[in-house]
Z-matrix of the N, CA and C atoms (Angstrom, degrees):
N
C 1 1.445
C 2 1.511 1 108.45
N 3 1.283 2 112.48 1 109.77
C 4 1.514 3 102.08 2 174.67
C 5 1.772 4 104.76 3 -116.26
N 6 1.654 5 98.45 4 154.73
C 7 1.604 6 115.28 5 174.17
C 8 1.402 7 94.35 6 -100.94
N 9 1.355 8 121.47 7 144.37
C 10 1.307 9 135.01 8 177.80
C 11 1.738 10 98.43 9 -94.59
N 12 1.327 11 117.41 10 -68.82
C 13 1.089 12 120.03 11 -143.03
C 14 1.972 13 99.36 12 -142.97
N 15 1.705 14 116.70 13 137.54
C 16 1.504 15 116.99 14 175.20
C 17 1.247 16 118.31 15 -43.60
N 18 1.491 17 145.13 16 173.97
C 19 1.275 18 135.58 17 175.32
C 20 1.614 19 92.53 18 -121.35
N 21 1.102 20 117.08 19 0.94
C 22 1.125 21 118.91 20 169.81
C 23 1.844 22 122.72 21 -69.45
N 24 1.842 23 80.72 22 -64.89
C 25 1.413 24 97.99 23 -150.45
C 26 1.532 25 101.97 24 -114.28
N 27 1.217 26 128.59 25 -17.10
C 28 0.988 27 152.69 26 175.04
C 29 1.871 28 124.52 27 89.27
N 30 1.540 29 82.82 28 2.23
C 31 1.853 30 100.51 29 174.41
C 32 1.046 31 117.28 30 -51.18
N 33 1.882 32 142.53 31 159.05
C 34 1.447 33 141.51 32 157.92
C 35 1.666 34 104.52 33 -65.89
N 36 1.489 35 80.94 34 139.38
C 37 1.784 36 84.79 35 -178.61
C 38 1.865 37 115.21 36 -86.04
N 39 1.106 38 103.50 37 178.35
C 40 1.892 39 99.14 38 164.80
C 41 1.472 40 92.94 39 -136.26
N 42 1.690 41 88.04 40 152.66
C 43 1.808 42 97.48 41 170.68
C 44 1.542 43 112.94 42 -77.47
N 45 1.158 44 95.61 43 143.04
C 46 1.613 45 126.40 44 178.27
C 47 1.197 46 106.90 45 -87.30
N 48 1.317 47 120.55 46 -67.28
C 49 1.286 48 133.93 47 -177.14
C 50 1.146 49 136.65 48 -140.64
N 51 1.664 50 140.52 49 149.49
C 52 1.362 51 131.00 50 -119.18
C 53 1.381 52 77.11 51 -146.98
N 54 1.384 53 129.50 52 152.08
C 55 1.650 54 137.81 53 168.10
C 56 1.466 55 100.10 54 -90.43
N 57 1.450 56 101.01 55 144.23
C 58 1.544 57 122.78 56 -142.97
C 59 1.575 58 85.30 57 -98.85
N 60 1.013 59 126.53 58 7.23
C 61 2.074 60 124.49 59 171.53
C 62 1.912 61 105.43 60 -125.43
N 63 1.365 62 93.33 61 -52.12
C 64 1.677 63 75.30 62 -174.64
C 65 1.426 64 105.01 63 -110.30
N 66 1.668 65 118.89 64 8.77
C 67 1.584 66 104.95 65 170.32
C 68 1.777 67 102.84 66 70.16
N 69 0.885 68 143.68 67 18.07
C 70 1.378 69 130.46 68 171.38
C 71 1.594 70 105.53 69 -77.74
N 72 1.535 71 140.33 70 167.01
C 73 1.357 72 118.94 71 124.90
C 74 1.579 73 157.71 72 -33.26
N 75 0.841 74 106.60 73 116.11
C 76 1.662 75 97.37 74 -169.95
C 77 1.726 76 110.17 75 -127.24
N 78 1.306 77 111.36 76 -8.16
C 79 1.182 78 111.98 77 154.30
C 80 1.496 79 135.16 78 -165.84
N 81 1.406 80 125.33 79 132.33
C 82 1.377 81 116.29 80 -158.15
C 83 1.259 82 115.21 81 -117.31
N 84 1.534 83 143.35 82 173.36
C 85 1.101 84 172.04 83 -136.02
C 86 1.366 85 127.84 84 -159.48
N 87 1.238 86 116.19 85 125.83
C 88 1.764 87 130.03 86 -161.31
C 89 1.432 88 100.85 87 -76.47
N 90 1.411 89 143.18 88 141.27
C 91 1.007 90 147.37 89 -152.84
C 92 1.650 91 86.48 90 -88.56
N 93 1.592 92 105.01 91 -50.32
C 94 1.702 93 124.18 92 -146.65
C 95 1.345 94 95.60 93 -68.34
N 96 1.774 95 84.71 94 -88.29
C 97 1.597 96 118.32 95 -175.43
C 98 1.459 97 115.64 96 -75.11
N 99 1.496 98 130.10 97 21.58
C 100 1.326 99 115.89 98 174.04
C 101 1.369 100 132.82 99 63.24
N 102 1.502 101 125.57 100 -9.06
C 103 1.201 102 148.38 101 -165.41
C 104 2.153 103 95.12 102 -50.77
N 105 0.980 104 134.24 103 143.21
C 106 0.894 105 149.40 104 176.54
C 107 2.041 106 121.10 105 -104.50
N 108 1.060 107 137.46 106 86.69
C 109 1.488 108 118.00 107 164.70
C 110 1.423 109 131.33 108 -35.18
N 111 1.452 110 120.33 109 148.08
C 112 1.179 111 117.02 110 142.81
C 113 1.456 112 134.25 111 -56.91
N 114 1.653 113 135.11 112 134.46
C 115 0.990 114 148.39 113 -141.16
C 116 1.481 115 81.75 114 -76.04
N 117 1.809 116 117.84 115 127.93
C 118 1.560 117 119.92 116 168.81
C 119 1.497 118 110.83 117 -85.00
N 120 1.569 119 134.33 118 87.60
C 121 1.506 120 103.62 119 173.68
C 122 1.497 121 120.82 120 -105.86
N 123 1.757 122 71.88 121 170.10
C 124 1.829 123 85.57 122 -169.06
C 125 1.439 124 101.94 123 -97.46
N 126 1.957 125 109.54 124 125.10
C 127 1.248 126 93.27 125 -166.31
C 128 1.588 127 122.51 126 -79.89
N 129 1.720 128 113.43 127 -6.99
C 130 1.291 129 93.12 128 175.75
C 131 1.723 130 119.42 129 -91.13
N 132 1.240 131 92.98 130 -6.34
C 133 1.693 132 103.77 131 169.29
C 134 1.469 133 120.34 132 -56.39
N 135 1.320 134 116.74 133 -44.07
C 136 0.917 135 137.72 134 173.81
C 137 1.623 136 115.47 135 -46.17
N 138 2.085 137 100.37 136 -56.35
C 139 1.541 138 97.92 137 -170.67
C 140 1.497 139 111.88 138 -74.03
N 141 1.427 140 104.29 139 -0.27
C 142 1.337 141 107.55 140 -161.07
C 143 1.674 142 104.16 141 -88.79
N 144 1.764 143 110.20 142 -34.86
C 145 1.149 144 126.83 143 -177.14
C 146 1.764 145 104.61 144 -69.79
N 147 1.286 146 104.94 145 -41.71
C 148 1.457 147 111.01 146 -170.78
C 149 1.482 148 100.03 147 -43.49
N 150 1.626 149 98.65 148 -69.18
C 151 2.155 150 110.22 149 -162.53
C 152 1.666 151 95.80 150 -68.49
N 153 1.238 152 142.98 151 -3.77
C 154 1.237 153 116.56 152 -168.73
C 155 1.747 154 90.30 153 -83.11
N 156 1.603 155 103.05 154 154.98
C 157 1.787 156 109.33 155 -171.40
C 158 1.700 157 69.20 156 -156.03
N 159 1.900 158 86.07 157 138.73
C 160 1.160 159 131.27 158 168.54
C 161 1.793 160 105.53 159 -69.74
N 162 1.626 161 99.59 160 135.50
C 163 1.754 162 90.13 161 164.15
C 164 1.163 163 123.48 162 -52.27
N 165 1.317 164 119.05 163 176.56
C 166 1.206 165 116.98 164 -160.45
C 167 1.934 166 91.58 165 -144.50
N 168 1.120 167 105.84 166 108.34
C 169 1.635 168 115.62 167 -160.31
C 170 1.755 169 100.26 168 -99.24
N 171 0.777 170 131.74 169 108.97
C 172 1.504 171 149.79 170 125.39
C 173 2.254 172 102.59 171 24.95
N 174 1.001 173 129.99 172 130.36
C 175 1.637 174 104.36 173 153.77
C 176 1.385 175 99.21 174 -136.92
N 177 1.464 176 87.48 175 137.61
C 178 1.838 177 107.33 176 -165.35
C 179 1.476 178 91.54 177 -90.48
């Protein structure tokens, strides 16, 4: 998903933030005016992020 341009200000944006499974953008930031996006998600990224569980290690 890419943002071209602020809806603000009309500046190119930069990514903010990257989805934590496939790394795409999901939300960006106004170069100028700081303007912030709404978080883009991906919904199967999401279910995928949900069920993934960390091992679960033993402490001796």
């Amino acid at each position: 998903m890419k943002m071209d341009s602020c809806r603000k200000c009309g500046i190119e944006m930069d990514v903010n933030q990257t989805c934590s499974v496939c790394r795409e953008p999901i939300k960006f930031k106004c170069k100028k005016c700081h303007y912030f996006t709404d978080e883009q998600i991906h919904s199967t990224c999401k279910l995928v992020d949900m069920n993934y569980k960390q091992p679960v290690f033993d402490v001796i």
